[in-house]
C-alpha positions as CSV (number, residue, x, y, z in Angstrom):
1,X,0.0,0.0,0.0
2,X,2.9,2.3,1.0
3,X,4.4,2.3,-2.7
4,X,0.9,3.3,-4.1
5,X,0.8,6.2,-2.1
6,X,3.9,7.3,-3.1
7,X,3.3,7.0,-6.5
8,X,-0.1,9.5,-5.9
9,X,2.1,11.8,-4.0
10,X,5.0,11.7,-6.9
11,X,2.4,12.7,-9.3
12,X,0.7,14.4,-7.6
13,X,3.7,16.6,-7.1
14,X,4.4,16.4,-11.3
15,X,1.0,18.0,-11.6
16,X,1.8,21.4,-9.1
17,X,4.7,21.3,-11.1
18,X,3.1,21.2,-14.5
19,X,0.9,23.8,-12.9
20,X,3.9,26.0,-12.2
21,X,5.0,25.8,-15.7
22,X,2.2,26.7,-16.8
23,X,2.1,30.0,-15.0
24,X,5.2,30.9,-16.4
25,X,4.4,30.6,-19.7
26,X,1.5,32.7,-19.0
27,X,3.6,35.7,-17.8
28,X,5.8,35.1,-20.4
29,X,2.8,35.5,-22.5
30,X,1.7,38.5,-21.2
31,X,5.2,40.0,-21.5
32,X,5.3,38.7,-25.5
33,X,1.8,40.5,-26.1
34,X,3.4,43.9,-24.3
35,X,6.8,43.5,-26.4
36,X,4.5,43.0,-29.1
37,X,2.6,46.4,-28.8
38,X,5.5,48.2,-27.8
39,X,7.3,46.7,-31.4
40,X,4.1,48.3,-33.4
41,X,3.9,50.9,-32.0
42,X,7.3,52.4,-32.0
43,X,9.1,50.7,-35.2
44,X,5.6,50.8,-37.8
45,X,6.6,51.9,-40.6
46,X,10.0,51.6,-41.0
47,X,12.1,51.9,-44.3
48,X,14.0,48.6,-43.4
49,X,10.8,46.7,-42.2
50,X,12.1,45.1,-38.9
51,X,9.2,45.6,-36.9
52,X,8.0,43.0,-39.3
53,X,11.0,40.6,-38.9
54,X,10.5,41.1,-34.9
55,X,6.7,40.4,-35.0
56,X,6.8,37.5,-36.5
57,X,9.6,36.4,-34.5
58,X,7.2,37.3,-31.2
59,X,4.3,35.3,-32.5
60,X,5.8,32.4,-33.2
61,X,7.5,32.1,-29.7
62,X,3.6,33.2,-28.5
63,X,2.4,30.0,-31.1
64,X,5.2,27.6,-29.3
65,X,4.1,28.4,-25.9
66,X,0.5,28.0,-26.4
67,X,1.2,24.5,-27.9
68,X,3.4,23.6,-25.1
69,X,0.6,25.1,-22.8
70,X,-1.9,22.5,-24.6
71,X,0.8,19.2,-23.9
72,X,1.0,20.5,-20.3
73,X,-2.9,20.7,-20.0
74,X,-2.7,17.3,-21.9
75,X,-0.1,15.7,-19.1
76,X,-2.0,16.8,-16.2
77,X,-5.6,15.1,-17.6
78,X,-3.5,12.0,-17.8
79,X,-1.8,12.3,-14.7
80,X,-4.9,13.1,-12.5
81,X,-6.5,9.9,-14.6
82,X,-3.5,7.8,-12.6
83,X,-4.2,9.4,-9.7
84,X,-8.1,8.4,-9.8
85,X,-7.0,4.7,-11.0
């Protein structure tokens, strides 16, 4: 019985972790968006279009971290399906 339960605690602690990650990524989010903004609103325009090069540059990190955001939310489903087992 003693190795079950510390199987439920182990992932139970991968969840809070998985749950820490995933607050990070959503400040780092937040901060992308701002960085975002701020690119557009202070390089539009340009002759040598880097605001362009830069934005796209931004939204793709924002595409990566919403798909790792989606495996996280993926890993904790399955990992709170152990935990109910």
């Amino acid at each position: 019985m003693t190795s079950l339960a510390q199987v439920k605690a182990a992932i139970n602690g991968v969840i809070s972790q998985i749950n820490e990650q995933n607050g990070l990524i959503n400040d780092f989010k937040s901060t992308n968006r701002d960085n975002m903004t701020l690119v557009t609103r202070t390089l539009q325009g340009g002759q040598a279009g880097h605001e362009q090069t830069m934005l796209t540059a931004l939204r793709r990190a924002d595409d990566s971290l919403s798909k790792a955001q989606q495996a996280l939310r993926q890993a904790e489903q399955s990992a709170k399906k152990v935990t109910n087992i």
